[in-house]
C-alpha positions in Angstrom: 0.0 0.0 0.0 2.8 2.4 0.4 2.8 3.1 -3.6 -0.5 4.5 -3.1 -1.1 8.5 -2.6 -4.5 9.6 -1.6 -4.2 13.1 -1.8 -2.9 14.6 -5.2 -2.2 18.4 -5.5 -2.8 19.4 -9.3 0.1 22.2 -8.7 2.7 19.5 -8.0 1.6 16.7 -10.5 4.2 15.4 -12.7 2.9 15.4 -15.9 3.8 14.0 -19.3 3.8 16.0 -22.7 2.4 14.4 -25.7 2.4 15.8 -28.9 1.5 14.4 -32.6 1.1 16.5 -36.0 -0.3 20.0 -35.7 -3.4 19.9 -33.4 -2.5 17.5 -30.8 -0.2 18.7 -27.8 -1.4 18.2 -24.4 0.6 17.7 -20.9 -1.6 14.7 -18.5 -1.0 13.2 -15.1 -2.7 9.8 -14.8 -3.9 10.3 -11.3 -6.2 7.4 -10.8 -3.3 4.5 -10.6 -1.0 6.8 -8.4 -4.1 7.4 -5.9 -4.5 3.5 -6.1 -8.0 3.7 -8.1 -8.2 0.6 -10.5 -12.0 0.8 -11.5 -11.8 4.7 -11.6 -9.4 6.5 -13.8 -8.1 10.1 -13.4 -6.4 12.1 -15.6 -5.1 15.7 -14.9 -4.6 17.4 -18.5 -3.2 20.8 -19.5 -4.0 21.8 -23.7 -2.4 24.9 -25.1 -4.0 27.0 -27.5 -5.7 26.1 -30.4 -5.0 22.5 -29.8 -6.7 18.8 -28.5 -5.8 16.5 -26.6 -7.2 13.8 -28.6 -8.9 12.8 -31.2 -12.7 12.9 -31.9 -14.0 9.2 -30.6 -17.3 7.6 -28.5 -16.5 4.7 -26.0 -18.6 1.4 -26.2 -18.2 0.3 -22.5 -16.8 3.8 -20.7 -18.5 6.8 -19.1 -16.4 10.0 -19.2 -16.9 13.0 -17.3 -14.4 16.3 -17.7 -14.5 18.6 -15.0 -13.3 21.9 -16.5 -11.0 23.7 -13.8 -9.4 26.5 -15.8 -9.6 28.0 -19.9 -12.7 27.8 -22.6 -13.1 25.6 -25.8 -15.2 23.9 -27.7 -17.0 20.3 -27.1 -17.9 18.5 -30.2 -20.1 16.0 -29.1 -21.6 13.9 -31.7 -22.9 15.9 -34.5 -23.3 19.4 -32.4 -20.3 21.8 -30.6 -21.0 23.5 -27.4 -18.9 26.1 -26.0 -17.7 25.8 -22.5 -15.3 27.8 -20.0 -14.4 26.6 -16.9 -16.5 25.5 -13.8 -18.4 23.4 -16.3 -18.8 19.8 -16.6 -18.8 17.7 -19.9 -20.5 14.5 -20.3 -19.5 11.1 -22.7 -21.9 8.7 -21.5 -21.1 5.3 -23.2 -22.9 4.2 -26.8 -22.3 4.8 -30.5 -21.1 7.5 -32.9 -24.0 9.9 -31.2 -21.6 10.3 -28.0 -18.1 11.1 -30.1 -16.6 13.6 -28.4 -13.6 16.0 -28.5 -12.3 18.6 -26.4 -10.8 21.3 -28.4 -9.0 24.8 -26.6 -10.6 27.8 -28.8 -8.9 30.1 -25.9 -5.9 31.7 -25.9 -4.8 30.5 -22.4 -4.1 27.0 -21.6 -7.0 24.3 -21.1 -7.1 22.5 -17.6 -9.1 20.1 -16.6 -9.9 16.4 -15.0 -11.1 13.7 -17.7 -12.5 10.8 -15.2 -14.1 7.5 -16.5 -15.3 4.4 -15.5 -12.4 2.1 -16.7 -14.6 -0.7 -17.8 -12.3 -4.2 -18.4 -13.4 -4.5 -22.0 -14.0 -1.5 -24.1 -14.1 -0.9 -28.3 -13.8 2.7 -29.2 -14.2 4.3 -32.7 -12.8 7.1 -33.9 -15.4 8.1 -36.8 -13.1 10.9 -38.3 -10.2 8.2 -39.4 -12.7 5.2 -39.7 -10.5 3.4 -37.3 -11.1 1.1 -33.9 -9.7 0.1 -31.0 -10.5 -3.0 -28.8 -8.7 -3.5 -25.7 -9.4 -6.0 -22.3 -7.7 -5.9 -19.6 -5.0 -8.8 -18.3 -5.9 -11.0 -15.4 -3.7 -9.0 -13.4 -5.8 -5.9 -14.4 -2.9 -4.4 -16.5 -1.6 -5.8 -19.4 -3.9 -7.2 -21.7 -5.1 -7.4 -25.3 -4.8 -4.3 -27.3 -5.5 -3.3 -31.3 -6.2 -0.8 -33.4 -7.5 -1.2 -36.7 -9.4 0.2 -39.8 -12.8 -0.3 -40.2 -13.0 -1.1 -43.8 -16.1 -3.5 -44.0 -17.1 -6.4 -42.7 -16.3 -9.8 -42.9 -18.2 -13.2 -42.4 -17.7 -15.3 -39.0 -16.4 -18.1 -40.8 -13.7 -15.7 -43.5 -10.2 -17.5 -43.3 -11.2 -20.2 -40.3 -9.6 -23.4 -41.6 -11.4 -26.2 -43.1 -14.9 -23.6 -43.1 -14.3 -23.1 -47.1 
C-alpha cells in the first residue's frame, strides 16, 4: 500500500507531454493508478492553445466525465459543438457515434481540466473521423492485456479464413 497517494495536488503533478502533427499537444498526469483507483481512472490534462488532446472518438463500455478547472473551448459532441469555460462539466456517456466527443481549446490560455471515466475491463472505441477502432481488455492481473487498433474497412463473415470452413 505504500505506492499509493490519496491526496494529489494538481500544482505539484508530474505530468507527461504528448504531442502528434499539428493539433494534438497536451501535458496529462494519470492520477487514478498513483491514488490507487483501478475501476476509476483520473487524468489531470493541461492543452495549449488552439490545440486537443485527442482525437474525436465515443466509447462502447466507458463513461467520461471532464471537470473543466481553468480555460474555454469547444465540445464537439456527436454531430453538435458546445462552448464551455471553466466550472463546467462535460458529459460522454457510453454508446455509439452519437456520444463522439472532443475537447478542443478555442482560448488563448491553456485548457485544464480532469477527464475521469469508469475504466470498464473491456471496451471498443471508434474514432469516426479516421474510420479506425480500437479494442482492448484488460490482463488478469488488471494491466496488461489485449490491445489493437485497426481500420474499419467492412465487414467480414464469421467463418472468412477459419480453416477447413471453405
Amino acid at each position: 500500500m505504500s505506492d499509493i497517494n490519496p491526496v494529489v495536488r494538481l500544482a505539484e503533478a508530474r505530468t507527461e507531454p504528448f504531442a502528434k502533427g499539428e493539433l494534438y499537444r497536451s501535458r496529462d498526469a494519470r492520477l487514478g493508478a498513483l491514488m490507487g483507483l483501478t475501476s476509476l481512472g483520473c487524468c489531470y490534462s493541461e492543452v495549449p492553445a488552439g490545440k486537443s488532446g485527442c482525437p474525436f472518438h465515443n466509447h462502447h463500455a466507458e463513461d467520461e466525465m471532464f471537470v473543466i478547472l481553468e480555460g474555454e473551448g469547444v465540445y464537439r459532441f456527436g454531430e453538435q459543438r458546445y462552448p464551455f469555460r471553466a466550472g463546467d462539466v462535460l458529459a460522454a456517456p457510453a454508446g455509439g457515434l452519437e456520444t463522439a466527443h472532443q475537447i478542443i481549446n478555442t482560448g488563448e490560455t491553456p485548457l485544464r481540466y480532469l477527464a475521469i471515466s469508469s475504466m470498464a475491463d473491456l471496451e471498443i472505441c471508434e474514432y469516426p473521423d479516421s474510420g479506425k477502432f480500437l479494442a482492448r481488455a484488460k490482463g488478469a492481473d488488471g494491466k496488461a492485456g489485449f490491445r489493437r487498433i485497426r481500420v474499419s474497412d467492412g465487414d467480414i463473415d464469421y467463418w472468412d479464413g477459419e480453416p477447413g470452413a471453405e
